[in-house]
N, C-alpha and C positions, 0 to 999 in steps of 0.2 A: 286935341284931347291929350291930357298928359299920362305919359307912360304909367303904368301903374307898378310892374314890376321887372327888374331885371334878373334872369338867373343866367351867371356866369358857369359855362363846364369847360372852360380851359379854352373855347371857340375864341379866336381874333387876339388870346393872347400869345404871347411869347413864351415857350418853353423855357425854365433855367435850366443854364447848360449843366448835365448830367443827374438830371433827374426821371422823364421821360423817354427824353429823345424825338428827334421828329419836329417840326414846327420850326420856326425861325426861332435862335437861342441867343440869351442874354445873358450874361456876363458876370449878374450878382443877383442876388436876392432883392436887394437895393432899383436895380435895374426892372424887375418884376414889377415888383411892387411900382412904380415909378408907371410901368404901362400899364397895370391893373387900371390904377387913379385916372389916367387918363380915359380910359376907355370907360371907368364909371362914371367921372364926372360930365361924359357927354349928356345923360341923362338927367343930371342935376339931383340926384336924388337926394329925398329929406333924410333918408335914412339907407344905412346896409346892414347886411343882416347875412352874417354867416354861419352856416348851420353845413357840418361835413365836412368843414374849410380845413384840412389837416396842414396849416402853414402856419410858422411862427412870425407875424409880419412885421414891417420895419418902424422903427419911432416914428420916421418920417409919415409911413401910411396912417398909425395909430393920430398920430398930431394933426393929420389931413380931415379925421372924418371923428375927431374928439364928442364925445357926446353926442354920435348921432350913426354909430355901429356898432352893433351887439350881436352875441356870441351866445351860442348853444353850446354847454360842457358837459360829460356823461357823467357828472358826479355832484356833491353836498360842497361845494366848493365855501369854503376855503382848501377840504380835504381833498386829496388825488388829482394835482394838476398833470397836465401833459398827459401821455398818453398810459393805454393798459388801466383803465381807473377802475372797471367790475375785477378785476382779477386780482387786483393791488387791494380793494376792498374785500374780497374775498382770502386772501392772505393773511389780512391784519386782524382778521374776525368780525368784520363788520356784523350790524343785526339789519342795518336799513342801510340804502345807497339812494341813487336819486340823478336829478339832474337839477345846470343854474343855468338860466338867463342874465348875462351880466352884460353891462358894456365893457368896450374892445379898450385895453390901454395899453402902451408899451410892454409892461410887465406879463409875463403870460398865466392867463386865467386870472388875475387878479384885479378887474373892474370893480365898480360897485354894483350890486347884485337886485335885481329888478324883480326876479321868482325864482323860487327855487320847487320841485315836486320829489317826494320819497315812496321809495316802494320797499318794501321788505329783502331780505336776503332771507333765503332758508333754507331749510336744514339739507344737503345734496343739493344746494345749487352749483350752477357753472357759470363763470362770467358772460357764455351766450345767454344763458334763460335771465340773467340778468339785464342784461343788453334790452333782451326782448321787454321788459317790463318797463323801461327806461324810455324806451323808444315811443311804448304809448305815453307817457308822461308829456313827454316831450310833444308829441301831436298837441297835448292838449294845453300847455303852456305858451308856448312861443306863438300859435294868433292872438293868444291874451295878451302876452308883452307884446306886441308889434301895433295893436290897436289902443294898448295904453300908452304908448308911444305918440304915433299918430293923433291920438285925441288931446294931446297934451299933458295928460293927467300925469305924468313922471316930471320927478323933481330929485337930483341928487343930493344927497345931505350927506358931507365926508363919503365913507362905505358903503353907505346905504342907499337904497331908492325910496321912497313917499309917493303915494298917490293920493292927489285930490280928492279923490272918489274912493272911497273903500269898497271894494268887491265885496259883494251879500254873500259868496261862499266860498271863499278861502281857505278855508278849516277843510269842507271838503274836498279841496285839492289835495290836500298834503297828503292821503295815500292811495296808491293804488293796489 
């Protein structure tokens, strides 16, 4: 029977040296990433899917698993890459924030974009009560991309994602 899922929490990898501590330590980022791949690829899997994954990973890894790892990001992406993104939106005077499902490329947060969901920003927020609202978004997005994944139905065009299938309610995804 084939695996159905893998969740990696640092178990059987290598630490890179001076980030943790503890564990057997590697030498580079390069080096990580390098026994990451190996240790996923024992599984074979059609797809990875990083969600929490707070690492910027290497061309090499991004070119290993092209088109078939995707990424959860706590914001309206193209806006607020890298990190601090409710608080950077809450700076700039956002009115909505949100979160993207994109796949994984070299470049960071700048895949082609698979879903995205918006929730409001308001009036005395803080970027936790934001976080929080984001987070249910996110539950509810990312088994949608992973099963539109899996079904086949994603097609990248340039930027953008296409599905086969158009989802009957879409519209009411976009707020929470």
């Amino acid at each position: 029977m084939r695996q159905q899922g893998l969740q990696l929490d640092g178990e059987g990898l290598p630490e890179q040296r001076g980030e943790r501590g503890g564990g057997d330590e590697v030498a580079s980022r390069a080096d990580f990433d390098r026994a990451m791949m190996q240790l996923i690829d024992q599984y074979a899997p059609d797809l990875v899917v990083l969600a929490g994954f707070m690492r910027i990973l290497t061309p090499e890894f991004c070119a290993h698993y092209a088109n078939r790892c995707i990424n959860i990001h706590p914001s309206l992406l193209p806006a607020f890459t890298g990190l601090h993104t409710h608080q950077r939106a809450l700076d700039e005077g956002c009115r909505i924030s949100g979160c993207t499902i994109h796949f994984v490329t070299e470049v960071l947060d700048n895949g082609a974009i698979i879903a995205q969901g918006v929730v409001p920003i308001l009036d005395g927020d803080t970027a936790e009560r934001i976080a929080a609202r984001v987070l249910q978004v996110e539950h509810q997005l990312l088994p949608q991309a992973v099963a539109d994944f899996v079904s086949g139905s994603l097609k990248i065009v340039g930027k953008r994602v296409e599905r086969s299938t158009p989802r009957a309610n879409a519209a009411a995804q976009l707020l929470a």
